[in-house]
C-alpha positions as CSV (number, residue, x, y, z in Angstrom):
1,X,0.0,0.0,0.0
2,X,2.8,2.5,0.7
3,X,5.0,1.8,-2.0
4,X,1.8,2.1,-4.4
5,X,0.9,6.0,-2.9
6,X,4.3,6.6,-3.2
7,X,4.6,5.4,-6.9
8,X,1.4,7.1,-7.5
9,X,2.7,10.5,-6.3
10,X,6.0,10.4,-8.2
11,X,4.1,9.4,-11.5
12,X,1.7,12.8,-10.8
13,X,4.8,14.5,-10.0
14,X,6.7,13.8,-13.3
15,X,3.4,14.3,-15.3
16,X,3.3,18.1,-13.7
17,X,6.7,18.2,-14.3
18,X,6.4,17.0,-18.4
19,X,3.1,18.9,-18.6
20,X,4.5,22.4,-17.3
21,X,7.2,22.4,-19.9
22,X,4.9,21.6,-22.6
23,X,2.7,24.4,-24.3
24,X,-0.9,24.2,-24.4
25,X,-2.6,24.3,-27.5
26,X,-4.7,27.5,-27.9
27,X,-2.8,29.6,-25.9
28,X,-2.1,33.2,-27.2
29,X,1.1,34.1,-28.1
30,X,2.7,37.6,-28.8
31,X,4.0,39.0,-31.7
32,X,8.0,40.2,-31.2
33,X,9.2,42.8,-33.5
34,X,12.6,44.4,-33.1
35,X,14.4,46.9,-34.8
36,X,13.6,49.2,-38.2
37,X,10.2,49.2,-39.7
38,X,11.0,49.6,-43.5
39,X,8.8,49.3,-46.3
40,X,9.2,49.4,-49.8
41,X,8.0,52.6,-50.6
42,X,10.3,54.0,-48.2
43,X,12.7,52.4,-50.5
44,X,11.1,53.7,-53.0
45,X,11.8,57.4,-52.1
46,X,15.5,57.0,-51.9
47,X,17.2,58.1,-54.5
48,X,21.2,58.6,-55.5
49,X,22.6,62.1,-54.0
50,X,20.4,62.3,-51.5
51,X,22.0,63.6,-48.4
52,X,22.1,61.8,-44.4
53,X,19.3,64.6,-43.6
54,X,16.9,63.7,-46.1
55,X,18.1,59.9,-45.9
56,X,17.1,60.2,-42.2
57,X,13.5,61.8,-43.1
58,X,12.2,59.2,-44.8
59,X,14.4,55.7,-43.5
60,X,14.4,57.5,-39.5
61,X,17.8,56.7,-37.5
62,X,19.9,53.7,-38.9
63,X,20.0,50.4,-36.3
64,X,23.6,50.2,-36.3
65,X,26.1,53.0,-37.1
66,X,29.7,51.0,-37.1
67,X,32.3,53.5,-36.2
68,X,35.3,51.4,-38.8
69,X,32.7,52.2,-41.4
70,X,31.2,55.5,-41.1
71,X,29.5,55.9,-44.1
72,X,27.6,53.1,-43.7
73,X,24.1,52.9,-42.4
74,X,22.1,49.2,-41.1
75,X,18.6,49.0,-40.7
76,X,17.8,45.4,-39.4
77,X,14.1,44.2,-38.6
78,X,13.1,40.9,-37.3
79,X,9.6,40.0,-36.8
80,X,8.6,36.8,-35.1
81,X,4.7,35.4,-35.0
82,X,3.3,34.1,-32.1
83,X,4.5,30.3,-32.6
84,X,6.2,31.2,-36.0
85,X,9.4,31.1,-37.8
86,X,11.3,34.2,-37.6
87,X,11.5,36.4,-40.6
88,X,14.0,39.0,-40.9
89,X,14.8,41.9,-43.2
90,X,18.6,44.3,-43.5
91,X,19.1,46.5,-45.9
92,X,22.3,48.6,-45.9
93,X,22.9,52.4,-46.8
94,X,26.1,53.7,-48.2
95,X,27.0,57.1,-48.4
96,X,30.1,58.5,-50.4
97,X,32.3,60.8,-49.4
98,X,30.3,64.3,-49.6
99,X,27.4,62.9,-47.4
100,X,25.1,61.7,-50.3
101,X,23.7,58.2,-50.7
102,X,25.5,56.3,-52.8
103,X,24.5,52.7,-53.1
104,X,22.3,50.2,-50.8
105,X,22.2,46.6,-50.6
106,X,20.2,44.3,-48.7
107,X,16.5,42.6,-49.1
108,X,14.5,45.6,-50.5
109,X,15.4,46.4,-54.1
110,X,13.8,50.0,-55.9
111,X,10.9,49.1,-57.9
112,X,7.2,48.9,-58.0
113,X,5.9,50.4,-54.2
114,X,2.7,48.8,-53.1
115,X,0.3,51.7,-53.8
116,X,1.9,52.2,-57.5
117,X,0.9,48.2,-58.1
118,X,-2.8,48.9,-56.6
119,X,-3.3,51.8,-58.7
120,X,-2.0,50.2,-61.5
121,X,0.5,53.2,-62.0
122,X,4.2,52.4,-63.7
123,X,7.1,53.1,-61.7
124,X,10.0,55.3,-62.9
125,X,12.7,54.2,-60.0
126,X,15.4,54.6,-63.0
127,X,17.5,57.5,-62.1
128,X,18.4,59.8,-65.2
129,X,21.1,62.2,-65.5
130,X,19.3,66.0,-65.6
131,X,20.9,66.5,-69.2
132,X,18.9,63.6,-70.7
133,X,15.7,63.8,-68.5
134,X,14.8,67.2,-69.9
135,X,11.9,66.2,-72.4
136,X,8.4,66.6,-70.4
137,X,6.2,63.7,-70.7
138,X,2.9,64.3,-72.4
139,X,-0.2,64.3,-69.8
140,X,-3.4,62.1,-71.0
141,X,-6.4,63.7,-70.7
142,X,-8.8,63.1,-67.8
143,X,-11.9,60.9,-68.7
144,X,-15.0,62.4,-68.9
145,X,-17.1,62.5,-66.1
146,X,-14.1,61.4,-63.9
147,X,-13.4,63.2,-60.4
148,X,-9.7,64.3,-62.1
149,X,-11.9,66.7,-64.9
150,X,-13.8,67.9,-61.8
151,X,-10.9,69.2,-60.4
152,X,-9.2,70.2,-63.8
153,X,-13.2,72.3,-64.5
154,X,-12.8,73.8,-61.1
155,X,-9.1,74.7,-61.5
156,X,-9.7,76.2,-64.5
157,X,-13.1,78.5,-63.7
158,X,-10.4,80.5,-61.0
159,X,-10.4,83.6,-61.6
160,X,-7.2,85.1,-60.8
161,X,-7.3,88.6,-58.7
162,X,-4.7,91.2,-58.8
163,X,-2.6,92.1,-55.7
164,X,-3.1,95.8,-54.3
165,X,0.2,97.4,-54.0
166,X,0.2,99.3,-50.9
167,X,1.3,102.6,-50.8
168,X,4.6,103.9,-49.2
169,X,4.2,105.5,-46.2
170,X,5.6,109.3,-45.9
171,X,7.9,109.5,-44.1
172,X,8.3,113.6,-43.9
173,X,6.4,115.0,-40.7
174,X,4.4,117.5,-41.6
C-alpha cells in the first residue's frame, strides 16, 4: 500500500513536471518585432545624392552605425509570429564621401511600391542624368465625367485677382 501512494505520487509528480514544460494548444502568443520598420516605398523614395538629412526623413535613424565604417548605415528588422518562424529583413545604406547616398544593398530592391501596383500606376525608380531627363512627358487627358476633370473644370473656372500694391508711407512729418 505504501509503496503504491508513493509510486502514484512520483508518477503525478513527473506528469506536472512534463506537462509544465509543454505548451498548451490555444494559448495566445505575442507577436515580437525588433528593430527598423522599412517598407518598400520608403525604399522607393530613396534616390542617389540624397544627403544623411533627407536619408534620415524618410528611412528615420539607422540600427547600427559602425564607427570602422562610417558611411555606412544598417537597418535590421526581425519579426517573429506568435509560434512562427522568424522572418527577418537588412538593408544597408552607403554614403560616399560628400554625405550623399551612394548605393544600398540588402533585401528591398527600388521598384514597384505597393500603392503604385494597386493603382495600377508604372514606376520610374530609374534614375536619369538631368541632361537627358529634360523632355516633359505628355499628360493624357482626364476621362469624362471622372473626379480628375472635376478638379481640372474647377481649377480652370479660378479667376485670378490682382494684388493691391500698398502705398509707401511718408515719411516727412508735416
Amino acid at each position: 500500500m505504501q509503496n503504491t501512494k508513493l509510486l502514484l505520487t512520483s508518477f503525478t509528480f513527473v506528469g506536472l513536471l512534463a506537462l509544465a514544460g509543454c505548451s498548451f494548444p490555444g494559448v495566445y502568443k505575442i507577436d515580437i518585432q525588433q528593430g527598423n520598420v522599412v517598407t518598400q516605398d520608403m525604399i522607393d523614395q530613396l534616390r542617389p545624392g540624397m544627403t544623411r538629412r533627407q536619408v534620415r526623413f524618410i528611412m528615420g535613424n539607422p540600427l547600427l552605425t559602425d564607427t570602422f565604417h562610417p558611411n555606412r548605415w544598417d537597418y535590421l528588422y526581425s519579426l517573429q509570429p506568435g509560434g512562427g518562424e522568424r522572418q527577418q529583413e537588412r538593408i544597408s545604406l552607403i554614403f560616399n564621401g560628400n554625405d550623399q547616398l551612394a548605393s544600398l544593398s540588402g533585401d528591398f530592391k527600388p521598384g514597384v511600391s505597393r500603392d503604385e501596383a494597386i493603382l495600377g500606376k508604372p514606376s520610374d525608380t530609374s534614375v536619369t542624368p538631368e541632361n537627358k531627363g529634360d523632355q516633359p512627358q505628355k499628360e493624357e487627358p482626364p476621362k469624362p465625367g471622372s473626379l480628375l476633370e472635376q478638379i481640372q473644370n474647377d481649377v480652370d473656372k479660378v479667376e485670378t485677382v490682382p494684388v493691391p500694391n500698398q502705398e509707401p508711407l511718408d515719411t516727412n512729418p508735416r
